[in-house]
N, C-alpha and C positions, 0 to 999 in steps of 0.2 A: 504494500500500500504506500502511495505517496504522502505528502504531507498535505492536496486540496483533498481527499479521498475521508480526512479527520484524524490521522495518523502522522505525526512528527518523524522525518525521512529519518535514514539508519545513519550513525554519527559513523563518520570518514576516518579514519586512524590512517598515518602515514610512521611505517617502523623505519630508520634508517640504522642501520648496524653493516658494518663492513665483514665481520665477522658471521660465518653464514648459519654455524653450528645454533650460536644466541639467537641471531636474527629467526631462525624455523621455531627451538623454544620459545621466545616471546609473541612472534605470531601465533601459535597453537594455545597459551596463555593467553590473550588477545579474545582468539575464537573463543575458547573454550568460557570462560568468565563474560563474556560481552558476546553471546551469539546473533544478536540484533543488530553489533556494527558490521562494518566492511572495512577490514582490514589490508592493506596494501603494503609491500615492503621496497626497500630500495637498498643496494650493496654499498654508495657513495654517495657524496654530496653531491656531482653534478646528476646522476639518478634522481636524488631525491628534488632536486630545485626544477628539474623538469615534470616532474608529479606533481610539484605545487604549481608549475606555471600553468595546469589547467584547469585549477580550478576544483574548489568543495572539500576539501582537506579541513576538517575540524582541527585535530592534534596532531602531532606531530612526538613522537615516544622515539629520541637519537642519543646514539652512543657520541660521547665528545671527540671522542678521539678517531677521526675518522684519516683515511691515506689522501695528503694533499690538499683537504680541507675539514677545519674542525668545526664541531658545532656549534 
């Protein structure tokens, strides 16, 4: 359901973690706890700066210490 429908649309999670093993644990964590959002992942920051450049990204859940660019 969307949100004209009387339903508040599903909140946008954007994970960025460089690290792939965390990045799967924290999405499946993610899912599992919030199965209403929609969870999206990204390996870097220019990954991740192209999933926000389109648009609907509620949060954003990153690791700091990312290769080449920190959070």
């Amino acid at each position: 359901m969307t949100a004209a429908e009387g339903r508040p649309a599903a909140i946008q999670i954007l994970l960025v973690d460089d690290n792939a093993d965390q990045r799967e644990l924290t999405v499946e964590a993610l899912r599992e706890r919030l199965p209403e959002a929609r969870v999206t992942e990204a390996g870097d920051g220019p990954a991740a700066l192209q999933t926000l450049a389109g648009g609907g990204t509620d949060l954003v859940v990153l690791d700091y210490s990312l290769p080449g660019m920190n959070g």
